[in-house]
DORODREN-677645 format. One record per atom (N, C-alpha, C): z, y, x. Coordinates in steps of 0.1 Angstrom, whole numbers, padded with zeros to 4 digits, always signed. Layout:
! DORODREN-677645
ZYX;...
***
This chain:
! DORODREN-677645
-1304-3363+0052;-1317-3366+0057;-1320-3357+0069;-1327-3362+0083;-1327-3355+0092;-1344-3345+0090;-1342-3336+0095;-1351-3327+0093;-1363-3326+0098;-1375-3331+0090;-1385-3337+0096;-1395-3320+0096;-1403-3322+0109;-1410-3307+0119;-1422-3308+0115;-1431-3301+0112;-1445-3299+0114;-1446-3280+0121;-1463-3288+0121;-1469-3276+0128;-1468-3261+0113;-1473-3271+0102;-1478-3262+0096;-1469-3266+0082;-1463-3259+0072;-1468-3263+0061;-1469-3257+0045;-1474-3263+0040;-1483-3268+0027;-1474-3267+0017;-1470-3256+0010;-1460-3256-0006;-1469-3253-0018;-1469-3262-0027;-1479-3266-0034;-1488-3278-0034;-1488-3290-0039;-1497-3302-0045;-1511-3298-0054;-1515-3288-0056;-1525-3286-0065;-1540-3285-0060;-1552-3282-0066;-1563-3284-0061;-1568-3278-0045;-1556-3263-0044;-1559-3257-0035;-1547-3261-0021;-1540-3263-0029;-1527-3273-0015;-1536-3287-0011;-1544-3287-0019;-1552-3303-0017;-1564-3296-0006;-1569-3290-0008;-1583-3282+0001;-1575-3278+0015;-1566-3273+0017;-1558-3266+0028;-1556-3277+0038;-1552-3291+0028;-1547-3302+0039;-1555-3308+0045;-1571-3307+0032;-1578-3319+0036;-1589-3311+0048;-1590-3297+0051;-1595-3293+0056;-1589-3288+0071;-1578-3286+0071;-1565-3286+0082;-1564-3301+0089;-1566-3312+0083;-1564-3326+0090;-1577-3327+0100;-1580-3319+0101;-1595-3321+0113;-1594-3316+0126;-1578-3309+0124;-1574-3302+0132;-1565-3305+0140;-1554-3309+0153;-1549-3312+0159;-1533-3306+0162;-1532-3306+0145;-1518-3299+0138;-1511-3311+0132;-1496-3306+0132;-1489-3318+0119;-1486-3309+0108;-1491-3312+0096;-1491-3309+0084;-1489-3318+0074;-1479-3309+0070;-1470-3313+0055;-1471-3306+0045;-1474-3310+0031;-1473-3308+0020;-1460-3312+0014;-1456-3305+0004;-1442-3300-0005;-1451-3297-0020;-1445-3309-0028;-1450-3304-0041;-1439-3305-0052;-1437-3300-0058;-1425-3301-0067;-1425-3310-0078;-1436-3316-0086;-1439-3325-0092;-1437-3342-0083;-1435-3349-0094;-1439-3362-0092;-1453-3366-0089;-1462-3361-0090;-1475-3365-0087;-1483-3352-0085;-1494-3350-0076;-1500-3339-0073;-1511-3335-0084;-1513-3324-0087;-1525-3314-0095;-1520-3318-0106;-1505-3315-0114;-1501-3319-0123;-1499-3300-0134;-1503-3294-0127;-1502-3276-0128;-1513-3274-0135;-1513-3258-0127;-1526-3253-0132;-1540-3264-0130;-1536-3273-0119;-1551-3282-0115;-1553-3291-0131;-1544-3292-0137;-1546-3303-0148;-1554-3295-0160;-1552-3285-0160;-1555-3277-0173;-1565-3265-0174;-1576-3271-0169;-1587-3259-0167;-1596-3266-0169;-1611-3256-0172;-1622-3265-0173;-1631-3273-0166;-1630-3273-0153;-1633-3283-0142;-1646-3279-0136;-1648-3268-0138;-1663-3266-0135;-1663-3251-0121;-1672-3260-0113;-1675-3253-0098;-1686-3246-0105;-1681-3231-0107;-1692-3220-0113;-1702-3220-0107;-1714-3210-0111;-1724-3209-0104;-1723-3198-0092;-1715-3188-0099;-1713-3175-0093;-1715-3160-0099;-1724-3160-0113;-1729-3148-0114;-1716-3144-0124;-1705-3145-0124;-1695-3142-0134;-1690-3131-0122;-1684-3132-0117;-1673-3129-0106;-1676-3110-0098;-1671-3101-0098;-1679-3086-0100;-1682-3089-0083;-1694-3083-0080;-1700-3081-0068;-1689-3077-0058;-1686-3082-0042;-1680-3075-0038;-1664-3080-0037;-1658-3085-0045;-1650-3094-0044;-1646-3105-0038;-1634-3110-0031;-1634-3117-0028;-1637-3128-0032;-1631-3130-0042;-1634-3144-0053;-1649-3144-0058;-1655-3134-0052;-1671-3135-0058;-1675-3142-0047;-1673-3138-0033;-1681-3145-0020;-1677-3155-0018;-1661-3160-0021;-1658-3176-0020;-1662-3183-0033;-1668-3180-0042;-1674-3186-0053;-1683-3192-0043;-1695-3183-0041;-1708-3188-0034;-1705-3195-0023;-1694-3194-0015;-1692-3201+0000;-1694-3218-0006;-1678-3216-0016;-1674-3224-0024;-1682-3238-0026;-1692-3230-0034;-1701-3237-0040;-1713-3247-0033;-1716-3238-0020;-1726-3246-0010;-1715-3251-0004;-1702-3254-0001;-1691-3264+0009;-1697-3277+0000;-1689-3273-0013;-1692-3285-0024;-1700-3297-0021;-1708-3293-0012;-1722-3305-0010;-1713-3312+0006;-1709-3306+0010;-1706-3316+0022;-1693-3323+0013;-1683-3320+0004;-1674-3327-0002;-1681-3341-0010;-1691-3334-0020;-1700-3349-0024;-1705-3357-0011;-1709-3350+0001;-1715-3361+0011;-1707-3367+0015;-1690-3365+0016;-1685-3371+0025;-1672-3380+0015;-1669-3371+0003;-1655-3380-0002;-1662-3385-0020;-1657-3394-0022;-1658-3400-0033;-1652-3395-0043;-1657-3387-0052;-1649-3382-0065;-1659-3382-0078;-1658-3381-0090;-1668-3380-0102;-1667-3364-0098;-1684-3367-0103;-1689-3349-0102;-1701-3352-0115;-1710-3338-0116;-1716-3341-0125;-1726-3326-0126;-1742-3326-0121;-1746-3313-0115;-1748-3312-0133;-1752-3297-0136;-1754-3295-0148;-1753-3282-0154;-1762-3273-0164;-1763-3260-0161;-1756-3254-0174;-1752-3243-0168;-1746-3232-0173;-1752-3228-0183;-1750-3225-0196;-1759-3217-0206;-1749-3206-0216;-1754-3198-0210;-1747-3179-0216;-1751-3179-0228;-1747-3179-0242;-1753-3180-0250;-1753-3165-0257;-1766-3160-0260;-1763-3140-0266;-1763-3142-0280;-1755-3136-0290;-1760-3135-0305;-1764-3126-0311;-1762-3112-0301;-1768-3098-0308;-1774-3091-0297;-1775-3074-0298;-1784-3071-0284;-1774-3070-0277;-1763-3063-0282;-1752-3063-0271;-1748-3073-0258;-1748-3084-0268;-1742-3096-0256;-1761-3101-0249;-1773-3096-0252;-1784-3099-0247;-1781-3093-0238;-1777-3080-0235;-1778-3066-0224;-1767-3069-0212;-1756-3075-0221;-1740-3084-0213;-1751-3094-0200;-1758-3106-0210;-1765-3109-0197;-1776-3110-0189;-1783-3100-0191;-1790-3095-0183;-1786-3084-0171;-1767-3082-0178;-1758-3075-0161;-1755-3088-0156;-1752-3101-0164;-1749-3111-0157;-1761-3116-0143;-1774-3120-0152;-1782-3123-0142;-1782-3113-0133;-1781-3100-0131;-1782-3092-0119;-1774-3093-0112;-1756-3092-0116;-1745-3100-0111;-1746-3108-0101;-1755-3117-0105;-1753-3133-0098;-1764-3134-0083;-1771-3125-0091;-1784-3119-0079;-1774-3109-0067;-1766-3100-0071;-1757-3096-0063;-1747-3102-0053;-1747-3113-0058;-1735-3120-0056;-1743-3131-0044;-1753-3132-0048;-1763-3143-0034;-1768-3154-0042;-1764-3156-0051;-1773-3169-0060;-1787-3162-0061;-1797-3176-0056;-1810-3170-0051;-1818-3174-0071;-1830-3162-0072;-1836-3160-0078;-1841-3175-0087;-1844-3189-0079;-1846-3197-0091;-1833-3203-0092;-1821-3197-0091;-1807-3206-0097;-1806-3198-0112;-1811-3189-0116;-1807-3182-0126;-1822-3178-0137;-1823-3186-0152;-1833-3175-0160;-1826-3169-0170;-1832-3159-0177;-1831-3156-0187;-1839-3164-0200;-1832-3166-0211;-1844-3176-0219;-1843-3170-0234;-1853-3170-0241;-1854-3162-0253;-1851-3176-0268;-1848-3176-0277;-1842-3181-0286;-1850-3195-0286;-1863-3196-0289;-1869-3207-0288;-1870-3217-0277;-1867-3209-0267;-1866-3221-0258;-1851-3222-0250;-1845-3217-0259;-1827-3220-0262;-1824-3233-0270;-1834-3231-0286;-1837-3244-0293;-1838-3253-0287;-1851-3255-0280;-1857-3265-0275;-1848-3272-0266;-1839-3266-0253;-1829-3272-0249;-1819-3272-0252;-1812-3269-0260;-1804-3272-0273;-1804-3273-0282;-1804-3282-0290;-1811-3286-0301;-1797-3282-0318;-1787-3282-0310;-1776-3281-0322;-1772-3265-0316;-1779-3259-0308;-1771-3244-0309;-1775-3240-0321;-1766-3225-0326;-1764-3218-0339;-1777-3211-0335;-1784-3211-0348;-1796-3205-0353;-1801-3193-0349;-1784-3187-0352;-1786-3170-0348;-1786-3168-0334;-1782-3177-0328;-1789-3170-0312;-1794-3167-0303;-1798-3154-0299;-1810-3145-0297;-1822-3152-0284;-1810-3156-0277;-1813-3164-0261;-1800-3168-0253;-1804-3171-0240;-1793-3172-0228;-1793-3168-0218;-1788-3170-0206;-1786-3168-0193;-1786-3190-0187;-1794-3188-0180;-1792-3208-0179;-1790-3201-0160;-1777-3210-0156;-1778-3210-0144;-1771-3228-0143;-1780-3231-0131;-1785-3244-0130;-1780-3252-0117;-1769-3242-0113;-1767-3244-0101;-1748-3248-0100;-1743-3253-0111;-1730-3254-0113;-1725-3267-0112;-1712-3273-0113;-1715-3291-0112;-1696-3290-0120;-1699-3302-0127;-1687-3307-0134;-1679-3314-0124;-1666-3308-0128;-1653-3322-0111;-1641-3324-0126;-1641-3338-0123;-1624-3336-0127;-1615-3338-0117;-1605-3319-0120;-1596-3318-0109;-1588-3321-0106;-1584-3331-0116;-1573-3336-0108;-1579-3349-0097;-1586-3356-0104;-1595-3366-0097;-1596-3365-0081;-1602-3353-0083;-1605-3341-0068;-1592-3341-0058;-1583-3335-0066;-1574-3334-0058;-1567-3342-0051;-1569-3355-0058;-1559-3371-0051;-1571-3375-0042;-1584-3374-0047;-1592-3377-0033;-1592-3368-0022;-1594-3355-0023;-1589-3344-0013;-1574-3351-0004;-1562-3351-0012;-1552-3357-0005;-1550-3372-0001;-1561-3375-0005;-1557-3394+0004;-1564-3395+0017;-1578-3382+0018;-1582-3380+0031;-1574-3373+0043;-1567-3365+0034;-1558-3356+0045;-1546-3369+0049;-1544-3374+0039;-1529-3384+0046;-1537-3396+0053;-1551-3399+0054;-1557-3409+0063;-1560-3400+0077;-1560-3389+0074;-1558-3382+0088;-1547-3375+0093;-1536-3381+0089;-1524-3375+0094;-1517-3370+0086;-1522-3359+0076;-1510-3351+0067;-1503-3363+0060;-1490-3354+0059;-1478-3360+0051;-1477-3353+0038;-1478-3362+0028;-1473-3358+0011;-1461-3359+0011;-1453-3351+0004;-1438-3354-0004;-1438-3349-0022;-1439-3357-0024;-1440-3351-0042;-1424-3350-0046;-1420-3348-0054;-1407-3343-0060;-1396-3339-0048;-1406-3324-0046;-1400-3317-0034;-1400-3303-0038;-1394-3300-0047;-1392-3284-0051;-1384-3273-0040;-1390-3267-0035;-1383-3258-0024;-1373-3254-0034;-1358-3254-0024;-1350-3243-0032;-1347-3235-0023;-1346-3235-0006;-1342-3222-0003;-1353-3223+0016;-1357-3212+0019;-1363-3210+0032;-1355-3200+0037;-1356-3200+0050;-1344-3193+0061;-1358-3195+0071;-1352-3183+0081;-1358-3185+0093;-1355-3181+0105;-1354-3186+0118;-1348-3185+0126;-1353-3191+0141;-1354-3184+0151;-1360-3189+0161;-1379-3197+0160;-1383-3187+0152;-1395-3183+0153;-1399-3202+0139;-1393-3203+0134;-1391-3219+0124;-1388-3214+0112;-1394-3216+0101;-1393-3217+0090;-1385-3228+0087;-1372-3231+0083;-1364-3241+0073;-1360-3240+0061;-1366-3256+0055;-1370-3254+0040;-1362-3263+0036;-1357-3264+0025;-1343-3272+0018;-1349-3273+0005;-1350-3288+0003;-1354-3287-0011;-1343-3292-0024;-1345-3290-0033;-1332-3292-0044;-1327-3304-0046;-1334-3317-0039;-1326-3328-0033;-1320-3327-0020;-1325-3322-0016;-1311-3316-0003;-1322-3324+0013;-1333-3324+0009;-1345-3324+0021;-1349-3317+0029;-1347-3314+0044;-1352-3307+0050;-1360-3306+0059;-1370-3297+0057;-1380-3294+0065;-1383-3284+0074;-1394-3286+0082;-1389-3271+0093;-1405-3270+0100;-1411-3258+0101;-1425-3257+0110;-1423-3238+0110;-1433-3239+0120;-1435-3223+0120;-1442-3212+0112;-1451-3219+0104;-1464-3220+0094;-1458-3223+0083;-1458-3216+0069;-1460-3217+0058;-1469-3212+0050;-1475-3224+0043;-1488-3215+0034;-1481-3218+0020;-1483-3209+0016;-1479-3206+0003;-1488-3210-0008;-1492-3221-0015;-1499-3225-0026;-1495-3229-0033;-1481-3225-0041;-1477-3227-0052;-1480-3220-0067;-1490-3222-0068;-1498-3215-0083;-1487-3206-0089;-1484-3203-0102;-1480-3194-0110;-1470-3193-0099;-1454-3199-0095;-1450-3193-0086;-1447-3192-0072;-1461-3190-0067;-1464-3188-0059;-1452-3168-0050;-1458-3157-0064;-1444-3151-0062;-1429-3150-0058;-1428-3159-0068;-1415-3165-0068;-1412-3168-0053;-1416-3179-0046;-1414-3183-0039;-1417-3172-0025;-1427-3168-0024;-1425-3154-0012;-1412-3149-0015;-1409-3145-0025;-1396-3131-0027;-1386-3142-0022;-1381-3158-0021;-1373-3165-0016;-1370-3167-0004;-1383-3166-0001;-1388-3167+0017;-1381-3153+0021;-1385-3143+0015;-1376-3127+0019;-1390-3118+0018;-1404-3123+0010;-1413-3113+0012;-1421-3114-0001;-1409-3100-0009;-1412-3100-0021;-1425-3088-0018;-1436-3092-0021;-1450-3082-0019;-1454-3079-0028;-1455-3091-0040;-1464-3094-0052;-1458-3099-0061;-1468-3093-0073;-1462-3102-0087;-1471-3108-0095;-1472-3120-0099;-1481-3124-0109;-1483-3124-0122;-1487-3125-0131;-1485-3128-0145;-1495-3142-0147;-1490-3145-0158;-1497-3159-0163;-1507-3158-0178;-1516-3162-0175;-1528-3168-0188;-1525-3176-0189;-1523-3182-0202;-1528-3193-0214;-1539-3194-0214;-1544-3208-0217;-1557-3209-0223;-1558-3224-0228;-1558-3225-0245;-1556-3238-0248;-1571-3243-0252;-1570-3257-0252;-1581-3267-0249;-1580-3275-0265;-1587-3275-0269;-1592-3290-0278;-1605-3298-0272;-1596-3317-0272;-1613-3324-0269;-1614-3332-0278;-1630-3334-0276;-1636-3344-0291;-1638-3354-0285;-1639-3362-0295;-1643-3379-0291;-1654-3378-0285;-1659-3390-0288;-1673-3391-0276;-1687-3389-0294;-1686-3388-0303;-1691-3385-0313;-1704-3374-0311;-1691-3372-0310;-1694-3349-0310;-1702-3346-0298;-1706-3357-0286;-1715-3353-0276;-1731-3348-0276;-1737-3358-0286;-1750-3363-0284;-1754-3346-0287;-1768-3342-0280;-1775-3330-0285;-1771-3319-0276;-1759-3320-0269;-1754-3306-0260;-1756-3311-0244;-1765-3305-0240;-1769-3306-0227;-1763-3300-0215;-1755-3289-0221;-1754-3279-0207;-1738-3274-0210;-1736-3267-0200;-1722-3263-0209;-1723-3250-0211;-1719-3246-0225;-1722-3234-0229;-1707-3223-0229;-1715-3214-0229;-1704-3205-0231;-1710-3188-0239;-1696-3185-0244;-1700-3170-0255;-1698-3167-0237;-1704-3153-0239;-1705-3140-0230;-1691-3138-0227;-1687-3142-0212;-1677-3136-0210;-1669-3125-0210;-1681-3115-0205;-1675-3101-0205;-1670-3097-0216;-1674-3102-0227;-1672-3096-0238;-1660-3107-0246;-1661-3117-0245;-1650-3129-0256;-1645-3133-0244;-1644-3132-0228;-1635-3135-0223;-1640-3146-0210;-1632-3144-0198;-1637-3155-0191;-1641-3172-0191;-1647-3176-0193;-1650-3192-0195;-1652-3199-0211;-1652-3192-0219;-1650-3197-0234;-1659-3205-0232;-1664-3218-0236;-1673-3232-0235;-1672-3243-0245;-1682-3250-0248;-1685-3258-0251;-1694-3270-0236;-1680-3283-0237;-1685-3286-0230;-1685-3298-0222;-1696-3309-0225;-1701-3323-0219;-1688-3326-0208;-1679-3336-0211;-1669-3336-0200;-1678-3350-0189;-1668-3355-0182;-1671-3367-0172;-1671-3381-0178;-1658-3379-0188;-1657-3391-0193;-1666-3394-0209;-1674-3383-0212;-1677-3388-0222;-1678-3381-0232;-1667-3373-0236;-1659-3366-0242;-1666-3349-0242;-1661-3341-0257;-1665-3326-0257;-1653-3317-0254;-1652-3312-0245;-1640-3304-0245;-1642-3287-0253;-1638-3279-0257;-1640-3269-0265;-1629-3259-0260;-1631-3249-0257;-1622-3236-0252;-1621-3230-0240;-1616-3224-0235;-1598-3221-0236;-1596-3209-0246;-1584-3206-0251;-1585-3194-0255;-1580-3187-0241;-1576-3173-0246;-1569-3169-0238;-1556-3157-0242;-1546-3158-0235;-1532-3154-0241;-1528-3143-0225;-1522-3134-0224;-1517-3128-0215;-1508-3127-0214;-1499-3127-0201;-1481-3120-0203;-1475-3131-0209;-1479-3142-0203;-1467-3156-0208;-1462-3160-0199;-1447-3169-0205;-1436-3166-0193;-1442-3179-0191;-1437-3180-0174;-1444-3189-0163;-1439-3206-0172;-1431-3209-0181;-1425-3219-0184;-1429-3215-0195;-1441-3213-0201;-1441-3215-0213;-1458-3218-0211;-1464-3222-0201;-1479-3220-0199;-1488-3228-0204;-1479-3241-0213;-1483-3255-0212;-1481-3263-0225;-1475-3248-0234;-1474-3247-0248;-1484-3251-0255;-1488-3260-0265;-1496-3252-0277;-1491-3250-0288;-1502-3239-0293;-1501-3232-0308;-1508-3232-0316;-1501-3234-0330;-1509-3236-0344;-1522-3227-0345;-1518-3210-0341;-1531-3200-0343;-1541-3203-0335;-1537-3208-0321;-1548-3210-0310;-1552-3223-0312;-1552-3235-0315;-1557-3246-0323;-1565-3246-0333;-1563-3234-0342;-1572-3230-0350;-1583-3222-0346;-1579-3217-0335;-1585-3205-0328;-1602-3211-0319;-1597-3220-0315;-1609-3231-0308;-1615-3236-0321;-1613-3242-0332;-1625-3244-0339;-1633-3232-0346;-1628-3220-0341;-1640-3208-0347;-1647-3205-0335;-1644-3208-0321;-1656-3206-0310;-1663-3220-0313;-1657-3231-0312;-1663-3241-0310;-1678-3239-0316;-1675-3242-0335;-1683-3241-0347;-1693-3227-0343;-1691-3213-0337;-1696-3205-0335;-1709-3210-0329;-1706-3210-0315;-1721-3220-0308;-1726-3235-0313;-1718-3244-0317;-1726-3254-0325;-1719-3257-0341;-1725-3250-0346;-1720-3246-0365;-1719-3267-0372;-1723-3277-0364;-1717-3284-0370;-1711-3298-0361;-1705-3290-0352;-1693-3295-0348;-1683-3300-0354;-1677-3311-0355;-1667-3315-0361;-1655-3314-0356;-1648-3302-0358;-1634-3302-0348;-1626-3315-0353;-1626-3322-0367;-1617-3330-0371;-1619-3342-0364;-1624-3345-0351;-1625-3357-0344;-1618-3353-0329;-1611-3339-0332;-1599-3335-0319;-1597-3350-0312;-1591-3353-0304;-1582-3367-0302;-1569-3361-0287;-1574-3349-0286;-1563-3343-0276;-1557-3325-0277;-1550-3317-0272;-1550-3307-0274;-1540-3301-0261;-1543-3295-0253;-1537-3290-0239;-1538-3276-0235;-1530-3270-0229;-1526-3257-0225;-1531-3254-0213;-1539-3249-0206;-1541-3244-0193;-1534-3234-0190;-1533-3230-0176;-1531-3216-0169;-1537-3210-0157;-1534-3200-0155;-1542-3193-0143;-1530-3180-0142;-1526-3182-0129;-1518-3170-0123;-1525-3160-0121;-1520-3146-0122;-1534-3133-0122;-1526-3123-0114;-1535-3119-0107;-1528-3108-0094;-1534-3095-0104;-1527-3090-0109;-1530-3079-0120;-1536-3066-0110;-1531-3062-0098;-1537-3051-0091;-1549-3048-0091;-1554-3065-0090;-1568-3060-0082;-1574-3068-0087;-1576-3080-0096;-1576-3087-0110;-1586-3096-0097;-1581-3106-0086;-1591-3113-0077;-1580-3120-0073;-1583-3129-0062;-1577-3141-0053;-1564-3128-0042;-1552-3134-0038;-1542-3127-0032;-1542-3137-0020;-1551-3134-0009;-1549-3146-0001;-1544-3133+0015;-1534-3130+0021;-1529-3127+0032;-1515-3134+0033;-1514-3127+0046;-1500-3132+0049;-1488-3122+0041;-1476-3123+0047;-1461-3114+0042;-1467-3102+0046;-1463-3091+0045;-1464-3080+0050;-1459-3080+0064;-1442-3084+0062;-1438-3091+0076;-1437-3097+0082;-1445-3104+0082;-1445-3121+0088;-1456-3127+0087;-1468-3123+0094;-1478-3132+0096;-1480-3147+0094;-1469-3153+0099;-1466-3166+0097;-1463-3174+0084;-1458-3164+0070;-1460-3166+0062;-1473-3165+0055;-1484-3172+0047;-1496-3171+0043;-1492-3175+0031;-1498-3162+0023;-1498-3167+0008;-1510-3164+0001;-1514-3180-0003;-1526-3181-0013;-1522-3182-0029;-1527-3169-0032;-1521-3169-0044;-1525-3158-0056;-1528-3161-0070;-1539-3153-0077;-1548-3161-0079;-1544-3177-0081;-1555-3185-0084;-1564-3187-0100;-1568-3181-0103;-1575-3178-0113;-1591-3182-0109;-1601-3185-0117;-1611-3187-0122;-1618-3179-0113;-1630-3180-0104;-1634-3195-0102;-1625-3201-0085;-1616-3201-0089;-1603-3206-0079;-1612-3221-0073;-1615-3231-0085;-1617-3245-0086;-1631-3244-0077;-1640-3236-0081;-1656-3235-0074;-1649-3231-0057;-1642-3221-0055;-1640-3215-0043;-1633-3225-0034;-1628-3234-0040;-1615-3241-0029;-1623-3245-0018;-1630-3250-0012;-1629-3256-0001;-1638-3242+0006;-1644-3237+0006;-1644-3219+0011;-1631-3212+0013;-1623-3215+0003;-1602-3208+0002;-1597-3216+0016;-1599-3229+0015;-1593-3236+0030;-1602-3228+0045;-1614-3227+0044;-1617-3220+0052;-1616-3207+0058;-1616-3200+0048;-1612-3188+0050;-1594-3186+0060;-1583-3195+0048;-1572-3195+0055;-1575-3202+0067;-1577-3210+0068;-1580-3216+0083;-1586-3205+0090;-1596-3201+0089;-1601-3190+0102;-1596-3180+0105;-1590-3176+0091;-1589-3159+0090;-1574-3159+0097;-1565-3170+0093;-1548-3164+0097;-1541-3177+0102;-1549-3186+0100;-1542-3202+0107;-1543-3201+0123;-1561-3202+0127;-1564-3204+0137;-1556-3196+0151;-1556-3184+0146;-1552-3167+0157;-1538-3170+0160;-1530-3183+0149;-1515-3183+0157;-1513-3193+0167;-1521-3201+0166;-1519-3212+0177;-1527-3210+0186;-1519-3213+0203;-1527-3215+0214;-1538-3221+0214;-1531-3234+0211;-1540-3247+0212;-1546-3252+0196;-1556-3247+0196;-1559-3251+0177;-1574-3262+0180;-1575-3268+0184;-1586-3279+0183;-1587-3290+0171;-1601-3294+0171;-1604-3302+0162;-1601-3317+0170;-1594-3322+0158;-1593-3337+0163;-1604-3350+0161;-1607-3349+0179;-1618-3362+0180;-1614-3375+0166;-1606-3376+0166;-1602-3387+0158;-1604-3388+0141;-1613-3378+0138;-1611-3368+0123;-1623-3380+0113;-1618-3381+0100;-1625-3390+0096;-1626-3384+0082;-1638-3382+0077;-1645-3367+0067;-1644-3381+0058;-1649-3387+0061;-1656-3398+0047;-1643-3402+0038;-1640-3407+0026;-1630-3411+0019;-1636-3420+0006;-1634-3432+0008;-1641-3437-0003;-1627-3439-0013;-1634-3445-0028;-1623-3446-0035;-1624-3461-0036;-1614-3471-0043;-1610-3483-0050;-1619-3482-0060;-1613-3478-0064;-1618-3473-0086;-1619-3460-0087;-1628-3458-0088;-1633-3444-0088;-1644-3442-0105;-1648-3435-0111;-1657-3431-0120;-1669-3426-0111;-1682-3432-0120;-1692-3431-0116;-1702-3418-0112;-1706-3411-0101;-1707-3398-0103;-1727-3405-0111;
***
């Protein structure tokens, strides 16, 4: 096959290789996407809980804290302009003792730190926890309600994200596994394990868990990731009625994202757990103890949940930059021209179209002479068949 050039490109298919392209196609670049799968957001994008946070989770000061909030206000020009199921709908922290009361009352300050303005966030005392939850467990004290969050399903997102970018030019290649990068005369050349070649000056790096992997191939071993587990049970459409918001135990304390929670289609999703130091090929596993392990959070916040109306059971992941426990978004050490987004972890899914910005301003824009936006740029994307937001 002869070796097809771009300006820029795109390794990784997933929610954030989806944000990179659809926000780069505005621009008067050729960009290619490389995904290793047969179909895009078939990764980490498939197995998470789908939810654009509010913000007060994320420690002040972080990166991943300020592209939360960027994140989160882009989000509204994404609903104005492309067609995807979304679903606005509030956060509820749920406390059981003083401890986890005290957890979020650092949360609401958190979130206040973080730029979420004063009516995105209350504190609410047990009775009027009742009142808007009607099947929460008895024993608990109050919440944290932040009102400012919105359900996506990501993979959904992602194929709408990439059918805008390829109406404006980007090119997809799905079952394109890089196997080897060379570089030479200022060109990145990429060979994939069907023997495809590709070649630009620009490589961004958004290959989720091995996203490592792949730097240290390129020649710019910087970083290492490790991988979380987190398995999922969903319920039928039964188990909905009565749960309004999506809840979650106190993170700080039982862990990032634990939930109960109203999906798009209908459906109760329940979990993640969470597992650390799993090998990158085992991320997608499930387990008898962690299976069991979701119907004691589930039943925790609503004591009569019926787990025995499961009808699915799935593994999520999240790559984790262990140094600095945030988003790993620079270039090589050596090579500017390599860009690696990577450390996509929670709230990765709220931040993405803030992540494309960022890469775009911060390290895309400064290498090209000529970086303009293209008159010809078309934001809107409707769908065929789409679910109703």
């Amino acid at each position: 096959m002869k070796e097809i050039k771009a300006d820029i490109c795109i390794i990784g298919g997933g929610i954030i290789g989806a944000s990179l392209a659809r926000e780069l196609s505005q621009y008067n670049k050729k960009v290619i996407v490389l995904e290793a799968d047969p179909r895009v957001g078939m990764e980490t994008s498939a197995g998470n809980s789908g939810l654009v946070h509010g913000g007060f989770d994320p420690t002040p000061g972080k990166l991943n804290a300020i592209l939360n909030i960027q994140g989160k206000h882009r989000y509204e020009d994404w609903i104005r302009d492309l067609d995807f199921p979304y679903l606005r709908i509030n956060s509820t922290v749920v406390g059981f003792n003083q401890t986890e009361m005290a957890a979020i009352k650092e949360l609401y300050n958190r979130g206040l730190k973080n730029g979420l303005q004063a009516n995105e966030l209350e504190i609410i005392n047990a009775s009027e926890l009742q009142k808007r939850e009607p099947r929460i467990n008895k024993a608990a004290l109050g919440a944290l309600v932040c009102n400012s969050s919105i359900a996506v399903d990501t993979v959904e997102l992602t194929k709408t994200l990439f059918a805008n970018a390829i109406h404006n030019g980007v090119q997809l290649f799905v079952n394109s596994q890089v196997d080897k990068i060379s570089k030479s005369d200022g060109q990145y050349h990429i060979e994939t394990t069907q023997g495809n070649r590709f070649s630009a000056p620009v490589i961004i790096n958004a290959a989720g868990h091995y996203a490592d992997t792949l730097a240290a191939k390129a020649g710019y071993p910087d970083y290492t990731l490790t991988a979380r587990r987190g398995q999922y049970r969903i319920l039928d459409k039964t188990q909905v009625a009565g749960i309004n918001s999506v809840l979650f135990m106190v993170p700080t304390i039982h862990g990032k994202g634990v939930i109960v929670a109203p999906m798009l289609n209908g459906h109760l999703m329940v979990g993640p757990t969470a597992e650390d130091g799993i090998a990158k090929d085992e991320t997608s596993l499930i387990t008898e103890a962690n299976f069991k392990e979701i119907a004691e959070i589930g039943t925790k916040l609503i004591p009569d949940l019926n787990m025995d109306r499961t009808i699915m059971a799935y593994s999520g992941s999240r790559p984790i930059y262990a140094k600095t426990d945030d988003f790993y978004i620079k270039p090589a050490l050596k090579d500017e021209t390599f860009i690696n987004v990577a450390g996509m972890k929670s709230p990765a899914i709220a931040s993405a179209p803030a992540i494309a910005d960022y890469v775009i301003d911060k390290f895309i824009q400064p290498l090209f002479k000529n970086f303009a936006k293209n008159p010809n740029w078309q934001p809107v994307q409707q769908n065929v068949l789409s679910m109703s937001s």
